[in-house]
C-alpha positions as CSV (number, residue, x, y, z in Angstrom):
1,X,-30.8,-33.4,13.4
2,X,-34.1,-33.6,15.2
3,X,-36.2,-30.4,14.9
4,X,-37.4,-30.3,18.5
5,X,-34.1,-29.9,19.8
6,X,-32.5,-27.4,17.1
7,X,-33.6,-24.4,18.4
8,X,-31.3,-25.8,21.9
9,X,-28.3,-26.3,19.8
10,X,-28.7,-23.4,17.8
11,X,-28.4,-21.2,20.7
12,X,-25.9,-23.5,22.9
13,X,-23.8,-23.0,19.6
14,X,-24.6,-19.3,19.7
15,X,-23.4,-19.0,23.1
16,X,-19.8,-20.7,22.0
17,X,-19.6,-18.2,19.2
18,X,-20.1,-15.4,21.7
19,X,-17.3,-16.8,23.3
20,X,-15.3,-17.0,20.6
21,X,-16.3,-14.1,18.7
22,X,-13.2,-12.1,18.9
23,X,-12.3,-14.7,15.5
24,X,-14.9,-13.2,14.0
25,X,-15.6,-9.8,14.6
26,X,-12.2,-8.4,15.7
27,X,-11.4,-4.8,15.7
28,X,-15.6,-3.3,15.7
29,X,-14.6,-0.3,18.1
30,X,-11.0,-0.4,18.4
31,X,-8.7,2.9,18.5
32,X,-5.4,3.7,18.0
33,X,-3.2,6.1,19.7
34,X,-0.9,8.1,17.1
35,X,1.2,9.1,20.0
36,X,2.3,5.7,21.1
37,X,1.6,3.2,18.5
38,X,3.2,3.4,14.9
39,X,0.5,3.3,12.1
40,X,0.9,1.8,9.4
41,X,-0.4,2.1,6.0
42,X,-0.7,-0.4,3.3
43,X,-0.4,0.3,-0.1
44,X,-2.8,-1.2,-2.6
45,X,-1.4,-4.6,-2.4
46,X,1.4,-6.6,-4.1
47,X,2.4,-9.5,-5.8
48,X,4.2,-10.5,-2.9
49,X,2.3,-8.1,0.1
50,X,3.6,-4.7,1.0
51,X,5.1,-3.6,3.7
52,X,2.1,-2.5,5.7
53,X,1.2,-0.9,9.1
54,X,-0.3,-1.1,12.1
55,X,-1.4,-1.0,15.9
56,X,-2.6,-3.5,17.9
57,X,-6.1,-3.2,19.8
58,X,-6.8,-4.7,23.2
59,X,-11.1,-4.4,23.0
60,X,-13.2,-6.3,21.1
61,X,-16.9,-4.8,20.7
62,X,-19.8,-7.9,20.4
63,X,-22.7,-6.6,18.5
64,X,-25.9,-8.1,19.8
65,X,-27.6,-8.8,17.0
66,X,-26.4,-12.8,16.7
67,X,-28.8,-14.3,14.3
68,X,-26.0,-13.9,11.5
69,X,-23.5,-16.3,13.5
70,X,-26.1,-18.7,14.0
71,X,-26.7,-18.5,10.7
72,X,-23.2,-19.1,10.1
73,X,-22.5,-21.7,11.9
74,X,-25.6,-23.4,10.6
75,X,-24.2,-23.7,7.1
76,X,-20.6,-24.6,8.9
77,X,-22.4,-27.5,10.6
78,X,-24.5,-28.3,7.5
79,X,-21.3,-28.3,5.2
80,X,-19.2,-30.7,7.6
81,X,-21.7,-32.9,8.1
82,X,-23.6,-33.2,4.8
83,X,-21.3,-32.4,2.0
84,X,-20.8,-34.8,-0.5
85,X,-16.3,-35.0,0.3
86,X,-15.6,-34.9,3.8
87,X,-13.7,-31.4,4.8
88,X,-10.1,-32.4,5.8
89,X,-9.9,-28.7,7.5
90,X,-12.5,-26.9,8.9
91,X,-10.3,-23.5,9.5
92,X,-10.5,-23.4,5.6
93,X,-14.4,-23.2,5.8
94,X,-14.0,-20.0,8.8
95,X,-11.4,-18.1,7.1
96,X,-13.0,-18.2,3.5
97,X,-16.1,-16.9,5.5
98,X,-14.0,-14.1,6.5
99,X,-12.7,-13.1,3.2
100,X,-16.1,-13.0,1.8
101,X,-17.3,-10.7,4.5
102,X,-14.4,-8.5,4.0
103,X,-14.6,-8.6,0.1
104,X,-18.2,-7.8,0.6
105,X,-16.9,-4.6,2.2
106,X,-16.0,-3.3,-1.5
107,X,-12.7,-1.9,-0.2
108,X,-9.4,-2.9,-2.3
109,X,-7.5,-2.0,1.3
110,X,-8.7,-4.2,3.8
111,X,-7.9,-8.0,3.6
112,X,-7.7,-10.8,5.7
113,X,-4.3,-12.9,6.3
114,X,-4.1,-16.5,7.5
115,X,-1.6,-17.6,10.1
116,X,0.6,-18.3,7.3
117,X,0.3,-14.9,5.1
118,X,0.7,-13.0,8.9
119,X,4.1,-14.2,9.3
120,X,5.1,-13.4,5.5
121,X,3.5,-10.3,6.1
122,X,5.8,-9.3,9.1
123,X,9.3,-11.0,7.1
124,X,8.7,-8.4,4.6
125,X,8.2,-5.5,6.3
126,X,11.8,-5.6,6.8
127,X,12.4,-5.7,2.8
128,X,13.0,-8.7,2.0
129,X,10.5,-11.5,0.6
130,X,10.3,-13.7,-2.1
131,X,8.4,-13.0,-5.2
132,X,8.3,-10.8,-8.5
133,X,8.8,-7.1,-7.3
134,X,5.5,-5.5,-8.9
135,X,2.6,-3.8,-6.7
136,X,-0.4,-4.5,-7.4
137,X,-3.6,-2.7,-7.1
138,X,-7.3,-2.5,-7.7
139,X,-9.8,0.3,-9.5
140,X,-13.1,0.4,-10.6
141,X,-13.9,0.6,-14.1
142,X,-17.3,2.4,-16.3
143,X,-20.4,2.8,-14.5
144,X,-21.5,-0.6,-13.1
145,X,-19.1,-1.0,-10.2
146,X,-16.5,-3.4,-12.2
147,X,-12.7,-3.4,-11.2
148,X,-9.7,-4.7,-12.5
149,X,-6.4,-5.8,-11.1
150,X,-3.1,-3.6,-12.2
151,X,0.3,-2.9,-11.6
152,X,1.1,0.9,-10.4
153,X,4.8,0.5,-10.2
154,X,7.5,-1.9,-10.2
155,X,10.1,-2.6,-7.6
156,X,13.7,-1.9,-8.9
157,X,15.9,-4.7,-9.6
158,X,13.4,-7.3,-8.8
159,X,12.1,-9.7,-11.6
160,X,9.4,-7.8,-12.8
161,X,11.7,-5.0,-13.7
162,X,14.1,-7.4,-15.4
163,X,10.5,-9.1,-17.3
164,X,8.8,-7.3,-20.1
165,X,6.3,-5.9,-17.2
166,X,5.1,-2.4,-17.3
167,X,4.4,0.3,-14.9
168,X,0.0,0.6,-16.0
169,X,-0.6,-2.9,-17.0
170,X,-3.7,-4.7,-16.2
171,X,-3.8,-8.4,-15.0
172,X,-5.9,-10.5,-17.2
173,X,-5.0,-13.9,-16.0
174,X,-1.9,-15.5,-13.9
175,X,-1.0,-19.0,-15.5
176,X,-3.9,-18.9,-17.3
177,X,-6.6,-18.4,-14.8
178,X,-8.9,-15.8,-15.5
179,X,-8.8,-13.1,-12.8
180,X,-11.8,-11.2,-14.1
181,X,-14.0,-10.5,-10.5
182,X,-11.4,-11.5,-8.1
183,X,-10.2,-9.3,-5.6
184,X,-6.7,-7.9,-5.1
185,X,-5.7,-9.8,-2.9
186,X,-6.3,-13.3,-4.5
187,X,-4.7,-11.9,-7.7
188,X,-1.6,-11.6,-5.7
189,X,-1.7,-14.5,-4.1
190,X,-1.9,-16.1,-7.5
191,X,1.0,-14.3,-8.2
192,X,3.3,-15.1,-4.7
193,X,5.4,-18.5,-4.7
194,X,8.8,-20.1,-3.8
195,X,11.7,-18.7,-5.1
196,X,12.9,-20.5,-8.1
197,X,10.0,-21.4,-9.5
198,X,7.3,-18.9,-12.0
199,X,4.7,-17.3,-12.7
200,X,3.1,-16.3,-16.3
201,X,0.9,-13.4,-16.4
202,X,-1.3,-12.1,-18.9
203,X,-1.5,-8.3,-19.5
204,X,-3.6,-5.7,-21.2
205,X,-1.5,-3.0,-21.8
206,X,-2.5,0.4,-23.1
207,X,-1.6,0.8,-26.7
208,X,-1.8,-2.7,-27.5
209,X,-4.3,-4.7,-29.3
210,X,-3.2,-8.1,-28.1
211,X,-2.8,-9.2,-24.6
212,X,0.8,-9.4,-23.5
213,X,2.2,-12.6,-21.9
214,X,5.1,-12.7,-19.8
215,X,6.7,-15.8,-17.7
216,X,8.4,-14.4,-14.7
217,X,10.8,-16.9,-12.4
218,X,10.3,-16.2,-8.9
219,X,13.1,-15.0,-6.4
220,X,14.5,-13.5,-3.3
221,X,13.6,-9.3,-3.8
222,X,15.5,-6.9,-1.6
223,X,14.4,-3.6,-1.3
224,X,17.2,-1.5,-2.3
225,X,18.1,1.3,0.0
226,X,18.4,5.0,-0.8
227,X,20.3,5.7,-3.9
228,X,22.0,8.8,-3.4
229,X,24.6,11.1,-5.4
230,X,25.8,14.7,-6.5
231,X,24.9,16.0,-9.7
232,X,26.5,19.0,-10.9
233,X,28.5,19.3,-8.0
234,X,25.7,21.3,-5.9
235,X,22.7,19.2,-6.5
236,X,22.1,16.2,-4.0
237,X,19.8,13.4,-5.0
238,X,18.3,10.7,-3.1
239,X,16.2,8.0,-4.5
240,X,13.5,6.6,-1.3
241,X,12.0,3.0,-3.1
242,X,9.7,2.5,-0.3
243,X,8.5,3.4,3.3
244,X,9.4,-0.1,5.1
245,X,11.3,0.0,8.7
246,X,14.4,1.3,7.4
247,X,13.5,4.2,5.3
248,X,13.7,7.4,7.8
249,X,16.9,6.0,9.4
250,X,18.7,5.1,5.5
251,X,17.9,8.3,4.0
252,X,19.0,10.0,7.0
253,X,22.1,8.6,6.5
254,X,22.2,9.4,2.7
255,X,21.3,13.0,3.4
256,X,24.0,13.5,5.8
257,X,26.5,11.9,3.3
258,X,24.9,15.1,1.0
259,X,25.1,17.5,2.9
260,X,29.2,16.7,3.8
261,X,29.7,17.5,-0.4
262,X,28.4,20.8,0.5
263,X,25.0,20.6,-1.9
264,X,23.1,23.4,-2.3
265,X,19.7,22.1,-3.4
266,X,18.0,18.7,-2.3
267,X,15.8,16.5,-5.3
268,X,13.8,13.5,-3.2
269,X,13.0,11.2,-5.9
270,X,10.0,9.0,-4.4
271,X,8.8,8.1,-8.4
272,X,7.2,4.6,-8.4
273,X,7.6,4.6,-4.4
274,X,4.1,2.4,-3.5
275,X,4.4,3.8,0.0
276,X,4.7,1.3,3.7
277,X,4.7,2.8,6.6
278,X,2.8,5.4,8.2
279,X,5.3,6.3,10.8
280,X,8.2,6.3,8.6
281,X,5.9,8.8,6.5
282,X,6.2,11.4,9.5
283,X,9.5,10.3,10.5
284,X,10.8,11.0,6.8
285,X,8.8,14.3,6.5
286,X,10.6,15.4,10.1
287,X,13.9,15.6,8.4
288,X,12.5,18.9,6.4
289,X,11.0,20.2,8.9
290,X,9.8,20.2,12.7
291,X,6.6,22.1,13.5
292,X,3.4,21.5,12.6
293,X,0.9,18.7,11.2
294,X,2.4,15.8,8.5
295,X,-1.2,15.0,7.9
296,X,-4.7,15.0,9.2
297,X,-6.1,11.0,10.2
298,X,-10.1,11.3,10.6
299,X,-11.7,8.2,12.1
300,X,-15.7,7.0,11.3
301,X,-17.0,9.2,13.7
302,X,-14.5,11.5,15.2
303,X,-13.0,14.7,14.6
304,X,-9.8,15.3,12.5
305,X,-6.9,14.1,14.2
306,X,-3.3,15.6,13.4
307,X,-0.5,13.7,13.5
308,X,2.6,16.0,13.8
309,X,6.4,16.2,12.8
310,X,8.6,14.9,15.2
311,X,10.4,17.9,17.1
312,X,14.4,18.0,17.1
313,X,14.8,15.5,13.7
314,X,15.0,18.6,11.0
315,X,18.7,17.5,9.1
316,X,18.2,19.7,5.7
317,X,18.1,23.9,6.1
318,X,15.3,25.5,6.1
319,X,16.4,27.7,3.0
320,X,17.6,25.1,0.7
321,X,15.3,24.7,-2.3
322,X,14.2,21.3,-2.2
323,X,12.0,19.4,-5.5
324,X,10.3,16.4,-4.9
325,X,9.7,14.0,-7.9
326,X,6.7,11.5,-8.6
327,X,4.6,9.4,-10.6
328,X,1.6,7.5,-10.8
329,X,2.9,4.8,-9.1
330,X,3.8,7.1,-6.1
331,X,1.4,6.0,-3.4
332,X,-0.1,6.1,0.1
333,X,2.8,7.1,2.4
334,X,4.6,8.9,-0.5
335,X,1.8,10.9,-1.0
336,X,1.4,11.9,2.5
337,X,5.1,13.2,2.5
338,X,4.8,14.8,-0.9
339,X,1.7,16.5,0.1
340,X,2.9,17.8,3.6
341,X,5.9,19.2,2.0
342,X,3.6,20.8,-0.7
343,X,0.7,21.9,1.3
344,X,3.8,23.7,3.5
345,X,5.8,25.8,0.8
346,X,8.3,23.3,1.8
347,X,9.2,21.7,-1.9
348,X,8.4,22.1,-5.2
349,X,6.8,19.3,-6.8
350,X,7.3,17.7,-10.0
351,X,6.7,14.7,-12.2
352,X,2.8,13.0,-12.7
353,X,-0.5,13.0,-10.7
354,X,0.5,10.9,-7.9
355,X,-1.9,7.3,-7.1
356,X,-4.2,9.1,-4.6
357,X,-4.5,6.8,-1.9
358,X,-5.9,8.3,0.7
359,X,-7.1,5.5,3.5
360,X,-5.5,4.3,6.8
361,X,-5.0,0.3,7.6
362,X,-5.4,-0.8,10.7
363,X,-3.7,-4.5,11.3
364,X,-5.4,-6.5,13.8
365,X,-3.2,-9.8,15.1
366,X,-5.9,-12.4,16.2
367,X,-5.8,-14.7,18.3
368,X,-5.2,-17.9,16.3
369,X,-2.2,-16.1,14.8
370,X,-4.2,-14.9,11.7
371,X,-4.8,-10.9,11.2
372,X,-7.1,-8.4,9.5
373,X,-6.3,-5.5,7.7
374,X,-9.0,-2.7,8.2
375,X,-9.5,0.1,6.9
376,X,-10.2,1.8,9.7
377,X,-9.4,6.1,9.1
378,X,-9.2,8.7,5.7
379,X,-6.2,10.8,6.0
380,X,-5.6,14.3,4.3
381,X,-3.0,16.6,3.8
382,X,-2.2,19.6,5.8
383,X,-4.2,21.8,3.7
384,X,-6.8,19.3,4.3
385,X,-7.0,17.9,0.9
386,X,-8.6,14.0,-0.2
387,X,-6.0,13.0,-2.6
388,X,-8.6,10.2,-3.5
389,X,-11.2,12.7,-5.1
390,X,-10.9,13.1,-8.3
391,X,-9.8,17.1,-9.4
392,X,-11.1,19.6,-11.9
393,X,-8.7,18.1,-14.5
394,X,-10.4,14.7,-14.2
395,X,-7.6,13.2,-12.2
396,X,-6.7,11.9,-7.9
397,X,-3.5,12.1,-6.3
398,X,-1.1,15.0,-5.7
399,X,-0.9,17.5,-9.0
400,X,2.9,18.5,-9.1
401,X,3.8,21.9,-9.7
402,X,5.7,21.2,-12.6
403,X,4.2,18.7,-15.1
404,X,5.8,16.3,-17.0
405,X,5.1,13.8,-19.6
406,X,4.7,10.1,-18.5
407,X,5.9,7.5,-19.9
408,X,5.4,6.7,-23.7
409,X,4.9,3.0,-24.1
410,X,5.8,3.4,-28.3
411,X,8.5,6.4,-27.8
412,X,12.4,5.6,-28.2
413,X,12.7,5.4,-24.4
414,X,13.5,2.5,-21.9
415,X,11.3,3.0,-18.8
416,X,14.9,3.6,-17.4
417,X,15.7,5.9,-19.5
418,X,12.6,8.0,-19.3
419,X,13.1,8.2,-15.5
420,X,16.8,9.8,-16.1
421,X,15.2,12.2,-17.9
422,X,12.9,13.3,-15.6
423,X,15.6,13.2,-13.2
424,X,17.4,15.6,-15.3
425,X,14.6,18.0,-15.9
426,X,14.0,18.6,-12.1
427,X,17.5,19.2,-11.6
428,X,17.8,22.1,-14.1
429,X,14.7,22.8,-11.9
430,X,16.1,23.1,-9.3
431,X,19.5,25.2,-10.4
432,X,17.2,27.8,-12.0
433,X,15.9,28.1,-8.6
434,X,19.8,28.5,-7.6
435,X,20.2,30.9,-9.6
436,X,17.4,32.7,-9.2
């Protein structure tokens, strides 16, 4: 390149990224309205991606400062023309760009999807995708800003459940390849492939001194719907597994099945539930109850914004003693209904300090069929709390209520098993509450 005439090109090129900018910078100033467009809310992230959320913008906000897209496209040009292996496609070079500018962000919630991970993306918000059944999920560790890649819950019949994987356990490697500094979302998609094919991961798990190894064969996972029965011939339980499309209209159904037996106390079991959709959060939190705010969405910016229960959609009475159960791996969109009906002397809460996830994803489509994930809002409960602070007792998320013991990797009991137990426990919960 001659040196007289760079300066020319430079801002010829500059003017052709302005043009195409919306590639780049897409979503700076965009809004969403909670009244017309469903939010959605992603949950950490997954070995094969969550069921996320979303609204789509129309504006796209230049900045004017364009001396980092020259600079860009400077090394673009520089890497095309000069590096020593010719680069078969130059989309790889624009959308690794992007990834490091949103892993530079330092945010385990926002991500960046390729044409190809989009479409997955939208396939399994309907519940169905191919791949192991864990979430996955990123935190930072001691004092210098470190994180590590683990697994907050496990997806029910998938074939993590059926593997000797763990509810707690850290990713050390995936065939392997060291994951130590990689962000969340590579990890997964390390850990995504075809059906029929697998995956071995290697785990720190607390209690042990030796890394754990498992092989896992990857396959088509089905989100289960509602489980649902009578215990004790007046209790009604309903097991929710996740937040995707279906959720508000399938437990709908299973609570009306209930409520034909006659029950006379309601336990919503949302333990391990990583969370999905935001308006399947309110939707689902409607069915208690009618009036008032689900939870408070706060913007960078802008005042708090509530997003209220839909009127009309109540299905369970007002004086039937409800108990909601969780864990640790209860997350984003679980919280926000466990909270609401909480913060609103709605349902007594038991089980472990929920996740506390406490940010709102926008997705942005783009227009080469690729989309970004942003971060883009905080939300808090009614009573205005941040599940993502941590508490007087050292510890995020929701706080049940009632307490009780999580799970004990070295005790006599199968994950399974441990579950019933707590199952069992909130029922005679709730029947003292009967009899009370």
């Amino acid at each position: 390149m001659n040196r007289s005439s760079f300066p020319v090109r430079v801002w010829v090129i500059v003017l052709i990224v302005v043009l195409v900018a919306g590639s780049f910078v897409a979503g700076i100033g965009i809004r969403y309205s909670a009244a017309t467009e469903p939010l959605l809310s992603l949950v950490g992230r997954v070995a094969q991606i969550v069921p996320g959320v979303v609204e789509q913008g129309e504006g796209i906000t230049v900045r004017t400062d364009l001396q980092p897209l020259a600079t860009f496209w400077q090394v673009r040009e520089k890497i095309l023309n000069d590096f020593v292996h010719p680069v078969d496609d130059p989309a790889k070079l624009t959308y690794g760009a992007i990834r490091g500018m949103v892993a530079a962000l330092g945010d385990p919630y926002s991500r960046f999807m390729t044409p190809e991970q989009y479409e997955e993306f939208k396939t399994e918000a309907s519940g169905q995708f191919e791949g192991i059944g864990a979430y996955l999920d990123e935190r930072t560790i001691g004092d210098a800003g470190e994180t590590e890649v683990f697994i907050p819950s496990i997806i029910p019949g998938g074939p993590a459940s059926e593997a000797d994987i763990r509810p707690g356990d850290v990713v050390l490697a995936v065939d392997g390849e060291s994951v130590e500094g990689k962000h969340v979302s590579a990890v997964a998609e390390l850990i995504r492939g075809p059906e029929g094919t697998q995956v071995t991961l290697t785990l720190r798990r607390e209690g042990r001194t030796e890394p754990v190894i498992v092989s896992v064969s990857r396959r088509q996972v089905t989100l289960p719907p509602p489980e649902h029965k009578v215990i004790d011939d007046k209790i009604g339980y309903v097991w929710l597994h996740t937040f995707n499309k279906q959720a508000e209209a399938q437990l709908r159904e299973a609570i009306d099945e209930l409520l034909a037996e006659n029950i006379e106390g309601l336990l919503l079991d949302l333990s391990d539930n990583g969370g999905g959709l935001l308006d399947q959060a309110i939707s689902v939190t409607s069915l208690f109850y009618d009036d008032g705010p689900v939870v408070y969405v706060r913007e960078r910016g802008q005042p708090l914004q509530p997003l209220n229960a839909l009127a009309d959609q109540e299905i369970v009475p007002a004086d039937m003693p409800v108990a909601v159960l969780v864990t640790g791996g209860s997350a984003s969109a679980s919280e926000i209904v466990t909270g609401a009906l909480q913060d609103l002397d709605r349902a007594t809460v038991v089980g472990q300090n929920t996740f506390g996830k406490a940010k709102v994803q926008t997705l942005i489509p783009l227009d080469d069929g690729s989309a970004l994930a942003l971060s883009t809002a905080v939300y808090l409960t009614p009573n205005k709390r941040d599940l993502s602070k941590t508490g007087e007792d050292g510890k995020r998320g929701i706080k049940p209520d009632i307490q009780l013991p999580g799970f004990d990797l070295d005790g006599p009991l199968t994950a399974r098993q441990w579950h019933d137990s707590m199952v069992d426990q909130t029922v005679e919960i709730l029947e003292k509450k009967l009899a009370g």
